[in-house]
Steps between C-alpha positions, in 0.01 A plus 500: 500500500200243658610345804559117414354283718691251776652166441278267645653151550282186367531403859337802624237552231278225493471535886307883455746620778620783326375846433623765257589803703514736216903640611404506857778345730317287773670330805417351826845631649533834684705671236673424131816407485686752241240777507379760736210587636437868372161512635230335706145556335285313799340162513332341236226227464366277242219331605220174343244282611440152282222276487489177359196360279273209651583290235888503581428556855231110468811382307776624752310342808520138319860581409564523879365164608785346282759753604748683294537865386175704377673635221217705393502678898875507467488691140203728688723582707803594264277685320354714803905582595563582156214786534597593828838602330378591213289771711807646737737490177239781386434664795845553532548622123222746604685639722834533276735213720646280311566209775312355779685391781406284802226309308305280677177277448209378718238271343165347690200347459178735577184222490592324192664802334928568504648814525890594442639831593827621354652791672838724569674820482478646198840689392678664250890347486768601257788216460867557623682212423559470138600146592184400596312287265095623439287288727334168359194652424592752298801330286421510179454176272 
């Protein structure tokens, strides 16, 4: 049977802020509540460096004189976190976990270029709470 994708709310989608992580359970939190860790598989990184055009960036330095959100930096951005994940989701499929815990982000500017690095301990959990519900991310439309 395919694996169905997520439920994305409206209020989530048009934002770019959310990545498909193809069945892999990812968390910011030290451990999972209602599964075990059965296995630590080592740190994992997902790594990308943007740059933006000079027409946007020509149009992005006039946006700033009148203030307000550069939507196209700020959807740059979404998209270079969405690859970072995108990148440690598969690195840690390659290495047969199915969860990535401790995630974390860093993002900076390098001379007119961003970067954003996604990265955590990759892991294989099995679940042992029947009560608990599947996480966000992977609950099923």
């Amino acid at each position: 049977m395919p694996e169905r994708p997520a439920n994305v709310p409206p209020e989530l989608s048009d934002l770019h802020c959310y990545t498909e992580t193809q069945g892999v359970i990812t968390t910011t939190m030290f451990d999972i509540p209602g599964y075990r860790v059965v296995r630590v598989l080592g740190t994992v990184y997902g790594l990308t460096v943007r740059s933006r055009n000079i027409a946007a960036s020509l149009g992005m330095v006039l946006k700033s004189m009148a203030g307000g959100e550069l939507r196209w930096f700020t959807n740059m951005l979404y998209s270079a976190r969405n690859d970072a994940i995108s990148r440690v989701v598969t690195e840690t499929k390659g290495r047969g976990g199915n969860a990535i815990i401790c995630l974390r982000f860093e993002s900076g500017d390098m001379g007119g270029f961003a970067q954003c690095c996604a990265y955590g301990t990759a892991a294989i959990i099995e679940k042992i709470d029947p009560a608990v519900e599947p996480p966000p991310q992977l609950a099923a439309a």
